[in-house]
N, C-alpha and C positions, 0 to 999 in steps of 0.2 A: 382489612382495610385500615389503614393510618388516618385518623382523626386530625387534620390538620388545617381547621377553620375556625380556631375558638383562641377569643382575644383573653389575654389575665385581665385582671386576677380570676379564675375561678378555681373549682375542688374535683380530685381526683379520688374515685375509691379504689387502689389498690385489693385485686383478693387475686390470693397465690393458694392452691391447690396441692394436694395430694388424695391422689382416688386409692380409694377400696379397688376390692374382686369384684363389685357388686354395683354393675352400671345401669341394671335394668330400669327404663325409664329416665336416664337422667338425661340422655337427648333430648326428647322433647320436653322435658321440664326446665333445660338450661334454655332452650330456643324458647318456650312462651315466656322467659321471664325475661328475656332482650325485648319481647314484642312487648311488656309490659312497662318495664321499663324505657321506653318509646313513648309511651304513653302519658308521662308524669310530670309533675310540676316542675320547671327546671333542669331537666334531662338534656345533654348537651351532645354526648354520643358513647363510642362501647368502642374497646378495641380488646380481643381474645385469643390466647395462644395456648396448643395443649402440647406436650410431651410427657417426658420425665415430672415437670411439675406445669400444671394449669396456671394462667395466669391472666386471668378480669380484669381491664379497667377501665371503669366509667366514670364519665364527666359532669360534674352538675355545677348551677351558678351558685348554690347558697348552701352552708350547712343544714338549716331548717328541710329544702328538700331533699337533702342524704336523708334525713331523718325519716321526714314522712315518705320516703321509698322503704326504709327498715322496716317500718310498723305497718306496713301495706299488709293488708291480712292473707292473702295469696302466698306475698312473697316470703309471709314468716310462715307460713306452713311450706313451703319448699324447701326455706331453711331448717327447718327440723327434721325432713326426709335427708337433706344432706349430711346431718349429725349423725342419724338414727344410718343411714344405707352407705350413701356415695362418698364421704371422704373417711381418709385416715385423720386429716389433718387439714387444717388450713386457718390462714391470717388474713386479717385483715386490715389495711392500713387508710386512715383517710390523711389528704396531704391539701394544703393549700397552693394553685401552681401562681404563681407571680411571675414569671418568666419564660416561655417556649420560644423553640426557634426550628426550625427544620433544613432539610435537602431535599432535593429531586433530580436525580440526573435525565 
């Protein structure tokens, strides 16, 4: 689903992926962390796409709550299961959107 109810200025987190051999568990570890992230101070919405490379991104109003979603102690222990298991690789970009606009046929 396309995200397309949210007025600027707010903040985008960018995360692009590349997975390991080594997926065990990271289904239901990537789905409770969207329920989590649902959950949190200024959470706006999610939009997710996997191939060749995965690519996250979630919406929040404020840097502050990107922040306090990082230090969420759940989510930095998932975080380190991803270091340690599920990725080869991956970035992370935080962006400010000032501008959106869409289509729908």
């Amino acid at each position: 689903m396309i995200v397309d109810n949210l007025a600027p200025p707010y903040y985008a987190v960018i995360f692009s992926t590349i997975s390991s051999e080594n997926s065990d568990g990271y289904l239901e570890a990537a789905q409770r962390m969207e329920i989590l992230a649902k959950q949190q101070k200024g959470f706006l919405g999610i939009e997710s796409a996997r191939a060749d490379i995965g690519i996250t991104v979630s919406y929040w109003q404020t840097l502050t709550d990107i922040s306090a979603w990082k230090n969420n102690v759940e989510h930095t222990a998932v975080r380190e299961l991803g270091r340690e298991k599920w990725y080869k690789k991956y970035q992370l970009r935080i962006c400010k959107v000032e501008r959106a606009y869409g289509f729908e046929n």
